[in-house]
KEZA-407744 format. One line per 8 residues: their letters; for each residue x, y, z of N, C-alpha, C. Coordinates in steps of 0.1 Angstrom, whole numbers. Layout:
! KEZA-407744
A	X/Y/Z/X/Y/Z/X/Y/Z | ...
This chain:
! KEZA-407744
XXXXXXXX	78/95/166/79/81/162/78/79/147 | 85/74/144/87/67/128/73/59/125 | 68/64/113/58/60/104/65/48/102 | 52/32/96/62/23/91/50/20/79 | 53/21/69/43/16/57/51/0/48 | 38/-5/48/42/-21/38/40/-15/24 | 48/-22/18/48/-24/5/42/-35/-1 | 29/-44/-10/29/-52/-8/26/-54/-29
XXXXXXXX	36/-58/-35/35/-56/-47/47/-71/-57 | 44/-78/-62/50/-89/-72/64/-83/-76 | 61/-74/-80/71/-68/-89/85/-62/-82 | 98/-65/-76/108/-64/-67/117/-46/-72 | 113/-46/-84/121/-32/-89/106/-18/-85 | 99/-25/-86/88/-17/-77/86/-14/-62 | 89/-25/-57/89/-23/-40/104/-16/-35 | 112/-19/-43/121/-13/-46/126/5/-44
XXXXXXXX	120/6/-58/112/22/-63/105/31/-55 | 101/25/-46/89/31/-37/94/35/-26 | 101/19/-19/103/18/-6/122/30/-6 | 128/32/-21/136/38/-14/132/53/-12 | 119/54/-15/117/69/-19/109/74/-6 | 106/63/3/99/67/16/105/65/19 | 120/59/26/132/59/32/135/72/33 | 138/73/22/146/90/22/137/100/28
XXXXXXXX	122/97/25/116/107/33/110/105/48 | 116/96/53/124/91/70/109/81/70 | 105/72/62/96/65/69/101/48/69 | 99/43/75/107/27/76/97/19/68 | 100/13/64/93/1/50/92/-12/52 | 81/-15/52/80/-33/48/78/-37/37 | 83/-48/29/85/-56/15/78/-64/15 | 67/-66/10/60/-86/10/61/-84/-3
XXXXXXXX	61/-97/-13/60/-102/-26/45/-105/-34 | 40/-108/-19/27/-111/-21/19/-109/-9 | 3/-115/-9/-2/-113/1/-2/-122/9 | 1/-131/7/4/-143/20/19/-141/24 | 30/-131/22/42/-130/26/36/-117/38 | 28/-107/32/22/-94/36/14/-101/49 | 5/-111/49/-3/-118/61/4/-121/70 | 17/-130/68/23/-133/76/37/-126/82
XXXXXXXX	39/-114/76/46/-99/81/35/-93/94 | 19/-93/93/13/-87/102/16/-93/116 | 14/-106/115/18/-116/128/25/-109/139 | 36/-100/132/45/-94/137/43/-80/141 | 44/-74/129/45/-55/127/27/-54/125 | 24/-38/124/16/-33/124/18/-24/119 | 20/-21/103/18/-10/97/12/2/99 | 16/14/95/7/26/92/-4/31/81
XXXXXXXX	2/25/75/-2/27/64/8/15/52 | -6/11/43/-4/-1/31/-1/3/19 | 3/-2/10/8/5/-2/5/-9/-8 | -7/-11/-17/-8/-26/-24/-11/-24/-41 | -5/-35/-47/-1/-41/-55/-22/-44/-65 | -24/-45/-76/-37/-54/-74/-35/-67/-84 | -28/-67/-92/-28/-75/-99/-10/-85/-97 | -16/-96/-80/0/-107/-80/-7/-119/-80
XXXXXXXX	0/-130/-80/-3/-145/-80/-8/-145/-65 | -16/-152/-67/-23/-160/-57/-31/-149/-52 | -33/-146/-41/-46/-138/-35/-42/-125/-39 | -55/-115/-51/-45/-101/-52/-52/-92/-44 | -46/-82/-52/-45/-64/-41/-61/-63/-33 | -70/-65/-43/-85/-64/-36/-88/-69/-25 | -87/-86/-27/-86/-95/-17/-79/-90/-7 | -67/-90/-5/-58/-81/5/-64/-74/11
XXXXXXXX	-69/-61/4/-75/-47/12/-87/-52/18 | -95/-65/11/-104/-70/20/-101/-77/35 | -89/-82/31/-87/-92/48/-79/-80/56 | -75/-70/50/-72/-56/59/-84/-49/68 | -93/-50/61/-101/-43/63/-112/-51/76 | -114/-64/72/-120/-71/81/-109/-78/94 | -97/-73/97/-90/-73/109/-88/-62/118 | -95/-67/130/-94/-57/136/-85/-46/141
XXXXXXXX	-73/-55/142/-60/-46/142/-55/-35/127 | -62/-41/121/-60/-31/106/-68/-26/99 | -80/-25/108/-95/-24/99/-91/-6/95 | -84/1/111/-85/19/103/-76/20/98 | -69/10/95/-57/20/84/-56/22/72 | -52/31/66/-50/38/54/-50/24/50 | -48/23/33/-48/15/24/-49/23/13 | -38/24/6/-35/28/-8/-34/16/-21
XXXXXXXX	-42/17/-29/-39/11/-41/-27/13/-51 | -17/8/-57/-10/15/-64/-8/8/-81 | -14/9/-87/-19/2/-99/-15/9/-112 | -12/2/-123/-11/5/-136/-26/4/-144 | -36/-2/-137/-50/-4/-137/-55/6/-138 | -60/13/-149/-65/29/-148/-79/29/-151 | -87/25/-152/-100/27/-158/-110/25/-147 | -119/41/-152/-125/40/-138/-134/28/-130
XXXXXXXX	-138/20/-137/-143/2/-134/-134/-2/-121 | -115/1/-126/-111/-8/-116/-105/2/-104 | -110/12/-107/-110/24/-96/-118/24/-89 | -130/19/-93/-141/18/-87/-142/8/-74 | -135/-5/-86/-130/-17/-78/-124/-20/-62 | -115/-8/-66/-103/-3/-54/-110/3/-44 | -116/14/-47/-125/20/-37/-132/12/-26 | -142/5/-34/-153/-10/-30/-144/-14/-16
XXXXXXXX	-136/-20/-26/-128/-32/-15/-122/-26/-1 | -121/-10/-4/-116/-7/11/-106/7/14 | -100/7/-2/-88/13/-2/-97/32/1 | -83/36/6/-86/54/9/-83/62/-3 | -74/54/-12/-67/60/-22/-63/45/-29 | -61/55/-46/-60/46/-55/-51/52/-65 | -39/51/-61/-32/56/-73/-25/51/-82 | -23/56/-95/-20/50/-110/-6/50/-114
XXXXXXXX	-3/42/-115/13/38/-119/16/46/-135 | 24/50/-137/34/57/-131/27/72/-122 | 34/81/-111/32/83/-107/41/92/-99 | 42/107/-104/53/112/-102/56/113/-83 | 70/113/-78/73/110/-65/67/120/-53 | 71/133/-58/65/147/-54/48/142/-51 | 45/137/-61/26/138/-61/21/122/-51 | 30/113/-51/36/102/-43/35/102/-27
XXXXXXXX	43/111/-25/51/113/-13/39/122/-3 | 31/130/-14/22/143/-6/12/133/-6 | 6/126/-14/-7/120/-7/1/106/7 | 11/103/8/13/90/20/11/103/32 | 19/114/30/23/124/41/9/128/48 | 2/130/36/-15/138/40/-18/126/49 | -21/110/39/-29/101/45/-22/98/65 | -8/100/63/-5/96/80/-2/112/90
XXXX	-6/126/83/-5/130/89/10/135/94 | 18/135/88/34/139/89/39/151/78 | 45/153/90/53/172/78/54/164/67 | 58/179/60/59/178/44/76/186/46
């Protein structure tokens, strides 16, 4: 069965970037803009695994991993941070709120691809 991971990040050449690079590595992708586009994607789908943004308008990445975390339908799932936010404060931050992983923008694809594969558990 096909992995399906959200993308949930402001930036469209980002979700972009990501989402074609898990395609190619056979996993199917969801796009939100934000976290109230990402809330109301859940309604529906049920991700595998999250891929968030921390810094969008309106409710950000933290908040997010927090209402992930406190839903029961999404409380075990992975949650990746993906941030240009590097200092360990807002690493720290990431952690707190929920996330399994917190990784730093940029971010080579190889090093990318091996931590989503590890976190769901799918060949390499």
């Amino acid at each position: 069965m096909t992995k399906q991971i959200m993308i949930v990040d402001d930036e469209r050449g980002v979700r972009q970037l990501f989402g074609t690079l898990l395609r190619r590595a056979g996993f199917k992708v969801l796009e939100a803009q934000d976290a109230a586009e990402a809330l109301e994607i859940l309604q529906e789908e049920k991700p595998d695994l999250f891929i968030l943004d921390i810094m969008m308008p309106g409710m950000n990445g933290l908040e997010l991993c927090q209402r992930i975390r406190t839903c029961p339908k999404t409380a075990h799932t992975p949650v990746f941070i993906l941030s240009a936010r590097s200092t360990s404060e807002d690493i720290e931050k990431g952690l707190r709120a929920g996330a399994d992983e917190y990784l730093v923008k940029p971010i080579m694809p190889r090093e990318f691809l091996l931590k989503i594969q590890d976190a769901l558990g799918a060949d390499r």
